[in-house]
Z-matrix of the N, CA and C atoms (Angstrom, degrees):
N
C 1 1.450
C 2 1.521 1 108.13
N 3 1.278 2 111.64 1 135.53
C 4 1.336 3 119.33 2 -168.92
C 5 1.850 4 104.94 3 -101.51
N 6 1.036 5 113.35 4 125.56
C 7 1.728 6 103.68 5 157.80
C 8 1.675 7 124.73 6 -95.65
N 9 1.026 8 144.44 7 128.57
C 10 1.349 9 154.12 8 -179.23
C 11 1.657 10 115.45 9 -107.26
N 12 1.154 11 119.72 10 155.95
C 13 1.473 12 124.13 11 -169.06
C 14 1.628 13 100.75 12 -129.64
N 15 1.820 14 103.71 13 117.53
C 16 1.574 15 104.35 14 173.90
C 17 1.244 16 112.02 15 -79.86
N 18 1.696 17 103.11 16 136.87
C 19 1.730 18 116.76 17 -170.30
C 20 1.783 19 106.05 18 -72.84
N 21 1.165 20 111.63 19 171.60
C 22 1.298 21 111.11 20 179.22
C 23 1.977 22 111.54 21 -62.03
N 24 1.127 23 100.93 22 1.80
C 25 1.780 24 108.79 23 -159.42
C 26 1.668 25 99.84 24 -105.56
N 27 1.469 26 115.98 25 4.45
C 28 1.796 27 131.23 26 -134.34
C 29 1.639 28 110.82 27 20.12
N 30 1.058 29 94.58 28 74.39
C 31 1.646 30 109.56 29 179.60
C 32 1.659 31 103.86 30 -110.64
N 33 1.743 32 111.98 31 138.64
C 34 1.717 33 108.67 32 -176.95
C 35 1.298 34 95.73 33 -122.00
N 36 0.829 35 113.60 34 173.84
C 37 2.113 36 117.25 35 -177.37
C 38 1.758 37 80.18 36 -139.14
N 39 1.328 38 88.61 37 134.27
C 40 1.896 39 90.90 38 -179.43
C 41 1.364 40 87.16 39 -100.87
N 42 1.326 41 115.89 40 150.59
C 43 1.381 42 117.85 41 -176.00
C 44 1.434 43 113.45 42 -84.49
N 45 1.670 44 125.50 43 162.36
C 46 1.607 45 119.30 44 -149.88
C 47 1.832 46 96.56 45 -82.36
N 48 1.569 47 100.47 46 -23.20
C 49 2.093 48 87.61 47 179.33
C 50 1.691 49 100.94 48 -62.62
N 51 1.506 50 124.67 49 -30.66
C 52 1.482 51 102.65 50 -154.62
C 53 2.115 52 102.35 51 -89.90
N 54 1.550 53 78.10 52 -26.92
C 55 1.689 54 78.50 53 177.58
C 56 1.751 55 116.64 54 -61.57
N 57 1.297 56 99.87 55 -39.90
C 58 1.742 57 99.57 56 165.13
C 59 1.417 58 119.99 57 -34.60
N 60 1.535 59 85.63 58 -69.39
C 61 1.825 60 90.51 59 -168.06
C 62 1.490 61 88.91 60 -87.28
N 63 1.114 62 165.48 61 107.53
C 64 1.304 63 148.37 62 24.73
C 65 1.499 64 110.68 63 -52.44
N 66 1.122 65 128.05 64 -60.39
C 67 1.635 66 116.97 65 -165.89
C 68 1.357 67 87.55 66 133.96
N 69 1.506 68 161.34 67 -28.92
C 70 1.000 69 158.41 68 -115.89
C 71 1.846 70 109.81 69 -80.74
N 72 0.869 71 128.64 70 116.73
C 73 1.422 72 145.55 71 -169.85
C 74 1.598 73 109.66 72 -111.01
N 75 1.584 74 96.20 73 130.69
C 76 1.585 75 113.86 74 175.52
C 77 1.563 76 101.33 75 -54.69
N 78 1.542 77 110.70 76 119.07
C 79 1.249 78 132.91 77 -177.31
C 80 1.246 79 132.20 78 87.80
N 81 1.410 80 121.64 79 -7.90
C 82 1.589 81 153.09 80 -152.71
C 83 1.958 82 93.12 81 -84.63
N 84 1.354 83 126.59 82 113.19
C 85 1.428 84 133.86 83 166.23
C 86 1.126 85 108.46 84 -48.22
N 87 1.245 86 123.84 85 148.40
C 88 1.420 87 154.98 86 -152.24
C 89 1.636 88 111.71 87 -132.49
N 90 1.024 89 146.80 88 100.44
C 91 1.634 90 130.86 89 167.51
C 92 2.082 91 87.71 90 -76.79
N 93 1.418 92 83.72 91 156.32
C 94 1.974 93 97.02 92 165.27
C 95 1.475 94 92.38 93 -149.08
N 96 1.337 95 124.85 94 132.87
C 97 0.977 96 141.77 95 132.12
C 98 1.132 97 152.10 96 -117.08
N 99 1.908 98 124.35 97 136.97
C 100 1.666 99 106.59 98 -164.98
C 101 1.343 100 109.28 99 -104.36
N 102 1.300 101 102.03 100 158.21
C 103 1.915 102 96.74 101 176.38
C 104 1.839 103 86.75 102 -163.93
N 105 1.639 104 101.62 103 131.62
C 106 1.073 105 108.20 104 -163.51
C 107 1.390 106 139.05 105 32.66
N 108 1.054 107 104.71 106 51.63
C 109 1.710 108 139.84 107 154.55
C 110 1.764 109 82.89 108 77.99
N 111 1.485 110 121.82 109 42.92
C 112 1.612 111 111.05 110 173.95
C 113 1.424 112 100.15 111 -112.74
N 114 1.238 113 138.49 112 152.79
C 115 1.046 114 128.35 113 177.21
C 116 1.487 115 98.42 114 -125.97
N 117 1.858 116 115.30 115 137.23
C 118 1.637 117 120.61 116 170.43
C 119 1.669 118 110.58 117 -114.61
N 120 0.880 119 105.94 118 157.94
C 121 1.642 120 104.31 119 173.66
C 122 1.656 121 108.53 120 -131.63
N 123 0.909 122 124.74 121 104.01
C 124 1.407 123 139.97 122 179.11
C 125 1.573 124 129.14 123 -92.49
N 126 0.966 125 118.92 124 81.43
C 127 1.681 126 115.09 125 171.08
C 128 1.291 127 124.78 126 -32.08
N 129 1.077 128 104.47 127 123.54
C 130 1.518 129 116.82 128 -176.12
C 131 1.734 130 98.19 129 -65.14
N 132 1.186 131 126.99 130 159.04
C 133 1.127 132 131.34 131 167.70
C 134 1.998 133 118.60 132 -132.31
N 135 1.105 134 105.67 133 158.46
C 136 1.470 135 90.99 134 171.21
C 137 1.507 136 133.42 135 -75.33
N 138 1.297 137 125.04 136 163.24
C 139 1.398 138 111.58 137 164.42
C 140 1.373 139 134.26 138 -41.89
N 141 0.753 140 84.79 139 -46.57
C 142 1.698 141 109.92 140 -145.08
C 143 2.117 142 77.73 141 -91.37
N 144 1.307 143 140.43 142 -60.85
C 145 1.335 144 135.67 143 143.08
C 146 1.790 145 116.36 144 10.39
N 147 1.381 146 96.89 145 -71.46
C 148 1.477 147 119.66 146 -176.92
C 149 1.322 148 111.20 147 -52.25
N 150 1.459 149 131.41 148 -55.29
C 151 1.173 150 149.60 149 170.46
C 152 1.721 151 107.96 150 7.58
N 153 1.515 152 131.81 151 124.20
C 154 0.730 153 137.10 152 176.87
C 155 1.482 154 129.93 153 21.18
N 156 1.710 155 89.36 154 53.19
C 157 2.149 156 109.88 155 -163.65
C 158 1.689 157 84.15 156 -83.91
N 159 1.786 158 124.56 157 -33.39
C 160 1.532 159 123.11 158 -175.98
C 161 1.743 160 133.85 159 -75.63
N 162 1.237 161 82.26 160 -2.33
C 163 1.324 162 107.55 161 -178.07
C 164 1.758 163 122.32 162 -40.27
N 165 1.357 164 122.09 163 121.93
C 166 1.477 165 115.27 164 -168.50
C 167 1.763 166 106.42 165 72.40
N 168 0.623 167 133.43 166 28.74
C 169 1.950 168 144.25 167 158.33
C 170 1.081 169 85.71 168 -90.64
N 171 1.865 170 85.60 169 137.67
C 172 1.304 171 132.42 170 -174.37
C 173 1.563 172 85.43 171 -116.23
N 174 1.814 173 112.41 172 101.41
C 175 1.557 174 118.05 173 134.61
C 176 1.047 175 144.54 174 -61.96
N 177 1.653 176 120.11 175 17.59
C 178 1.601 177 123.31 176 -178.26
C 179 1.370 178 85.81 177 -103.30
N 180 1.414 179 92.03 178 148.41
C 181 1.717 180 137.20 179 -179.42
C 182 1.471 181 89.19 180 35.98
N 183 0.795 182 123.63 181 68.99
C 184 1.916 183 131.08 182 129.41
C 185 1.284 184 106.62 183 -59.73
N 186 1.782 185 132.03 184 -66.68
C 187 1.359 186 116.61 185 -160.04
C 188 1.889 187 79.98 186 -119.17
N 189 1.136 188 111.82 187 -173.26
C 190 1.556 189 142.52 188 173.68
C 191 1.465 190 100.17 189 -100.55
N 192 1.775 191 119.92 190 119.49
C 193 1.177 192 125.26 191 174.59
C 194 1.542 193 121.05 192 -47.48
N 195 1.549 194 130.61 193 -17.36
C 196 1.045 195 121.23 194 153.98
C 197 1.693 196 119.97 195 -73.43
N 198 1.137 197 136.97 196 4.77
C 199 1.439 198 148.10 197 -159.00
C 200 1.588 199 91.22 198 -99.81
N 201 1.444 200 118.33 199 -48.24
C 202 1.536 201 123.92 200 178.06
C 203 1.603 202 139.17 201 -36.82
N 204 1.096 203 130.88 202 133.64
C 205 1.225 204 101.82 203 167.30
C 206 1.406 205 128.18 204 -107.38
């Protein structure tokens, strides 16, 4: 686990182990979102990237047949 220090600008420097293993590239968009005061930062990826990432998923019992509409 890495700790980081927000700049006076709220600027974070992700540190170079986590940028590795994300993939994260000089200039490359970022989504962040908070939900219960957690904050994630997610790399955007390309379309065409994404391309058959679901492949072999099993859609049974995702929701409970009463969950349906």
């Amino acid at each position: 686990m890495a700790t980081v220090k927000i700049s006076s600008k709220f600027q974070v420097l992700i540190p170079e182990e986590v940028r590795k293993k994300a993939g994260i590239k000089p200039g490359q968009k970022v989504v962040v979102i908070e939900k219960d005061g957690i904050i994630n930062i997610i790399p955007q990826r390309p379309t065409k990237e994404l391309r058959g990432f679901l492949k072999g998923l099993s859609t049974e019992n995702i929701r409970d047949e009463e969950d349906r509409f």
